[in-house]
C-alpha positions in Angstrom: 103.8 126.3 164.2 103.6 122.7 165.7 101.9 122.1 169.1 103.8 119.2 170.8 102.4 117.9 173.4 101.2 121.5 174.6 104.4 122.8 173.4 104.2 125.7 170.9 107.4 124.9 168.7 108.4 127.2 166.0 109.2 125.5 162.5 112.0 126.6 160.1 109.0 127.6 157.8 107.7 130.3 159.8 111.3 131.8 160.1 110.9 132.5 156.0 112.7 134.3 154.4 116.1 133.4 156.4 119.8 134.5 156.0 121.3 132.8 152.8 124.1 135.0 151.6 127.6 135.8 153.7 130.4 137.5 151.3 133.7 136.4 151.9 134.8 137.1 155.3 131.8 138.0 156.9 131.3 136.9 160.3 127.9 134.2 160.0 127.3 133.9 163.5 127.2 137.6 164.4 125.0 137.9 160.9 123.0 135.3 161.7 122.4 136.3 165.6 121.7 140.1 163.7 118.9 138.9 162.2 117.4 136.4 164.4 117.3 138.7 167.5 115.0 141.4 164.9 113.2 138.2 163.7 112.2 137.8 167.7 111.6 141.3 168.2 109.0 142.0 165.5 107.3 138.8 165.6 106.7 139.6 169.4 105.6 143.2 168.5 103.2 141.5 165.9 102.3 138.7 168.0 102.8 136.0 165.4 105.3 134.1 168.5 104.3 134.2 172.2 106.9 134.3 175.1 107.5 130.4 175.5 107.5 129.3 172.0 110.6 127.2 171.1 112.5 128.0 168.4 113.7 125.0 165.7 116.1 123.0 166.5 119.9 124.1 165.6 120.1 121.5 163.7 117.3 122.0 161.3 118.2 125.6 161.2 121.5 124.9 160.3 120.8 122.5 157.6 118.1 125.1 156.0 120.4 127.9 156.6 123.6 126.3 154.8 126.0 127.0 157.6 127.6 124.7 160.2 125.7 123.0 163.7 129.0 124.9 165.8 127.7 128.2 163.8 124.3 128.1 164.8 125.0 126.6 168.5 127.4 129.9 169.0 123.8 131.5 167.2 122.0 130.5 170.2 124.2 131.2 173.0 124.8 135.1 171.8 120.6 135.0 172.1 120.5 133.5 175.5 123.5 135.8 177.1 121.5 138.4 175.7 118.7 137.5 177.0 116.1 136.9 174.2 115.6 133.3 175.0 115.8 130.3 177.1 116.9 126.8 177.3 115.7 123.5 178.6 117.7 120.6 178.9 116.3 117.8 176.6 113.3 120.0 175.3 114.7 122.9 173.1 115.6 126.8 173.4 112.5 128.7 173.9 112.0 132.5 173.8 112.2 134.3 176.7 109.4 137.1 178.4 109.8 140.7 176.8 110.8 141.6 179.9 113.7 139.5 179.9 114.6 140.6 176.6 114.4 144.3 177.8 115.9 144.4 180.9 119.2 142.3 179.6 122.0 145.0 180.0 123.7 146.4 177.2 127.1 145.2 177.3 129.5 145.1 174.5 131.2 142.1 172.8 135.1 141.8 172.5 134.5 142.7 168.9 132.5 145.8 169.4 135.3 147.2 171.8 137.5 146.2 168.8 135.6 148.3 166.4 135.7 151.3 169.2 139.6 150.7 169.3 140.1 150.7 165.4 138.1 153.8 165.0 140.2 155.8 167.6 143.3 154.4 166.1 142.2 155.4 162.9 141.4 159.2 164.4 144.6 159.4 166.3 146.7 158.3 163.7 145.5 161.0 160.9 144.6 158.3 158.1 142.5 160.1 155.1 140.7 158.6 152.7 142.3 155.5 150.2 145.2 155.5 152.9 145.7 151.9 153.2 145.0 150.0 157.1 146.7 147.9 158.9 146.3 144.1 158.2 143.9 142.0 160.9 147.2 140.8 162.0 148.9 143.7 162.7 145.7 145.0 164.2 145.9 141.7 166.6 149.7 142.1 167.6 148.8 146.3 168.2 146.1 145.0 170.3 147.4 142.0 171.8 143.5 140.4 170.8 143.0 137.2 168.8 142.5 138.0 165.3 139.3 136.5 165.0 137.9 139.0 167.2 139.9 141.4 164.8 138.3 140.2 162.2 134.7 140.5 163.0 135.2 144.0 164.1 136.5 145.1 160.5 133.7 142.7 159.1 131.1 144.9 161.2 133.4 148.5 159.8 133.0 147.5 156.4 129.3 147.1 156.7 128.8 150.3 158.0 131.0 151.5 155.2 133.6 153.1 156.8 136.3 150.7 155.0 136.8 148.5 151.9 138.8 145.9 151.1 141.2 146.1 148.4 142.7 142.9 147.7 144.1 141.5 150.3 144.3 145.0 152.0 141.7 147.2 153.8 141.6 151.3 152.5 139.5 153.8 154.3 136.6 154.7 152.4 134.7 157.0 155.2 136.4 159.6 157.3 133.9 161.1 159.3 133.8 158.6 162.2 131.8 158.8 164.9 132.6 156.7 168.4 130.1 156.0 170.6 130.4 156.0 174.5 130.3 152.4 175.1 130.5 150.4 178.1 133.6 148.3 176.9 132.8 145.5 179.3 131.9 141.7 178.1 129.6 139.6 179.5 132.2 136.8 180.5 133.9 140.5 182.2 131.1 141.2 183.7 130.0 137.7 185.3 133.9 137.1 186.3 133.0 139.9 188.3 129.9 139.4 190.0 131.3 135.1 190.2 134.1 137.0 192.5 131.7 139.4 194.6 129.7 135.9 195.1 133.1 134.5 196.3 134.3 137.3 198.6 131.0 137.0 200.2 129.7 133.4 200.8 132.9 131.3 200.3 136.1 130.5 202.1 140.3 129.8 201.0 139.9 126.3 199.9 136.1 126.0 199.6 134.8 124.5 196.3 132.9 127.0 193.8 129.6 125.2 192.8 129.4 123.3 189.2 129.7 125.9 186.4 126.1 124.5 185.5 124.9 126.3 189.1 126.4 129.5 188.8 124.9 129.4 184.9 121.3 129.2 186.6 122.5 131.7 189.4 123.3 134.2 187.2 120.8 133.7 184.4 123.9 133.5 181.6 125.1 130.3 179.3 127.6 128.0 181.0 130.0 128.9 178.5 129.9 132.4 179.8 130.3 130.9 183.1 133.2 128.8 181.8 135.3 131.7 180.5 134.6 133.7 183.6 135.8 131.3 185.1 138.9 131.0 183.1 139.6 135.0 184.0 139.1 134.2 187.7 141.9 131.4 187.6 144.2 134.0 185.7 143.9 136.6 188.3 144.6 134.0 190.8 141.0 134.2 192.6 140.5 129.8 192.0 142.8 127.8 190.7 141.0 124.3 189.1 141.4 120.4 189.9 140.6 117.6 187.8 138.0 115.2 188.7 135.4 115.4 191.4 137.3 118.0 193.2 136.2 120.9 191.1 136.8 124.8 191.1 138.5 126.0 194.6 139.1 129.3 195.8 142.1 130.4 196.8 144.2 131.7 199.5 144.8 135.8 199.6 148.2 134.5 198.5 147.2 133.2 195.1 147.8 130.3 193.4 151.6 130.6 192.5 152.6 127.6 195.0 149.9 125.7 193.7 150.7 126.1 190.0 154.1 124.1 190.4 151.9 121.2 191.6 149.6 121.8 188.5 152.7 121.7 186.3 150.5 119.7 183.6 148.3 123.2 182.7 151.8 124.6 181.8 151.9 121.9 178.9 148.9 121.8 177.8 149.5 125.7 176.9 152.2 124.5 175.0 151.0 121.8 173.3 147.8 123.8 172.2 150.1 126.6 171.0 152.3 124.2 168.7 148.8 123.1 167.5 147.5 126.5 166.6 150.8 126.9 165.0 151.4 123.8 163.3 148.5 121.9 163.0 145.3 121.7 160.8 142.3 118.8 161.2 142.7 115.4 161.0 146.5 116.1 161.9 148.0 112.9 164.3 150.2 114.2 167.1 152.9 112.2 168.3 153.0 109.7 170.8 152.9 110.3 174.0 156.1 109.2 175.0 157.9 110.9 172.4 156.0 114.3 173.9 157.0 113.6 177.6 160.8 113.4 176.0 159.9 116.9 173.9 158.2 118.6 176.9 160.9 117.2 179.2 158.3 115.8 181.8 156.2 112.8 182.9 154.3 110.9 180.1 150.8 111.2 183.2 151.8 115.2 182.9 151.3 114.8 178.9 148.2 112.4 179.4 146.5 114.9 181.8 147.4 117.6 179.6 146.0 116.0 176.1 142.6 114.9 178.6 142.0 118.6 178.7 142.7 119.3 175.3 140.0 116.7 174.7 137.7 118.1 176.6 138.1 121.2 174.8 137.4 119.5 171.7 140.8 120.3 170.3 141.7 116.7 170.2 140.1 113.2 170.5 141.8 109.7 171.0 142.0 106.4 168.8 142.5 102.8 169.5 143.6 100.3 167.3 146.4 99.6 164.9 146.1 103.1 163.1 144.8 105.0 166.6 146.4 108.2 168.3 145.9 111.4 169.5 144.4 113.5 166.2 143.8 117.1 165.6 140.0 117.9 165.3 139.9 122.0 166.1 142.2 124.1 165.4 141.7 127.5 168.3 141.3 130.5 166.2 141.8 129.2 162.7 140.9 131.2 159.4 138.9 128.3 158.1 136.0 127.2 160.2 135.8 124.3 161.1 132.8 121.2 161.6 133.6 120.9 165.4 131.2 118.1 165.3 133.2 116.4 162.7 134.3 112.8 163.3 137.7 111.5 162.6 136.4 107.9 161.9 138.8 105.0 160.8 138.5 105.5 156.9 139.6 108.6 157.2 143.0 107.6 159.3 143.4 104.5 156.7 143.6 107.2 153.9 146.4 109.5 156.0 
């Protein structure tokens, strides 16, 4: 362990042995945040870490760990909504008090309500054992969930050996399922929540929301929980959003539906992130802008604002120069994952 300038901070040496092998399929960052949480746990109970050391750096645990700086960042976030560590701009991600750790509720991932849905499905539907599942696909479109979510639930089944793939094909290999009563609500569900009890209390219709970095300190979760509760609030018409400096706003008791004519440009950039998901892989070049407005059949400032956001998503990024454009550089929801961090540099366009 390294002291830095009073700073206890954990190196990837004391993390030995660490997380290596992932079979086809398996989810890393769910393995990965697994093992790390019981790595924090018993080196508390054994006092080889104190509350306050910093962990490594994602990016040295990611290189030593063979997976992806995205994987491990996603690593790190699951550990501070769950409240086994901290983080400090410009300094590092620290781990949090026990108390912390202890008194962080127990709420449930997407994907552990997914494995809670398949086993009841399963029940309900009288499948035996070697009966052949549904794909994660039809799973998805049954559920109307993203299949990734899909995905890491049967990932998490087949551990606990209640099914096997076959193929390309799951079977049932265990019967005898249990379901446990679990709270099926997420944390991004549950701050959404307590974000609108926040609202109904202290603001007013057309009042500004404060900066998503605020409420992330306010209610002690990542700002990319905060982001995605957000996102909920603005589907159930409690905020709608503005560009620029003019932020989050809450809205009248009538919603947002006269509003979202004015906002025409989220409409498109639904649509062009679909045809992406659809269509697209990375490094893919769009086409122009002008040729979109004409496709879209709106202004070529709608299809601007729209690809902004789409950049600020990280789904696209912008070139200049003779071989520039609008290119591809995250695919939502892929199979494959994908080096979010990944460049799409000049040498690369010359070649494509």
């Amino acid at each position: 362990m390294d002291l830095d300038n009073g700073i206890n901070r954990i190196t990837v040496e004391d993390m030995a042995p660490h997380v290596h092998d992932f079979k086809p399929g398996e989810n890393k960052v769910d393995k990965i945040t697994l093992w790390l949480t019981n790595w924090i746990i018993n080196s508390l109970e054994c006092r080889k870490v104190h509350p306050g050391d910093f962990l490594p750096p994602k990016s040295d645990l990611a290189y030593h760990m063979c997976v992806s700086l995205g994987t491990m960042q996603s690593v790190y976030r699951n550990l501070e909504d769950r409240g086994y560590v901290k983080s400090k701009q410009r300094i590092g991600t620290y781990i949090a008090k026990p108390e912390t750790s202890e008194g962080a509720e127990k709420l449930t991932s997407k994907s552990s309500c997914m494995v809670d849905m398949i086993k009841k499905f399963i029940l309900e539907e009288g499948y035996i054992k070697e009966d052949i599942l549904p794909s994660t696909r039809e799973f998805a479109e049954l559920f109307n969930i993203s299949a990734s979510t899909v995905r890491t639930a049967i990932t998490k089944l087949v551990y606990d050996g209640i099914i096997s793939k076959k193929g390309q094909r799951y079977i049932l290999v265990n019967s005898e399922i249990n379901i446990e009563e679990t709270k099926h609500e997420t944390l991004v569900e549950k701050t959404a929540t307590q974000i609108q009890d926040y609202i109904n209390r202290e603001l007013s219709s057309g009042e500004k929301i404060p900066s998503n970095a605020e409420l992330s300190k306010k209610f002690k979760v990542s700002v990319k929980t905060i982001n995605d509760a957000v996102k909920i609030l603005v589907k159930k018409g409690v905020v709608y959003s503005k560009r620029g400096k003019y932020g989050t706003i809450v809205a009248d008791a009538g919603g947002v539906s006269e509003l979202s004519r004015e906002y025409f440009y989220e409409a498109v950039y639904q649509k062009i992130k679909k045809y992406i998901i659809e269509n697209c892989k990375i490094g893919d070049k769009l086409s122009p802008i002008k040729d979109l407005a004409i496709q879209y059949k709106t202004s070529e400032k709608t299809i601007k604002t729209a690809l902004d956001i789409l950049m600020d998503d990280g789904i696209v990024a912008f070139m200049r120069g003779r071989y520039g454009g609008t290119f591809v550089t995250d695919v939502p929801d892929a199979d494959n994952e994908s080096y979010k961090w990944l460049a799409i540099n000049s040498d690369y366009v010359n070649k494509n």
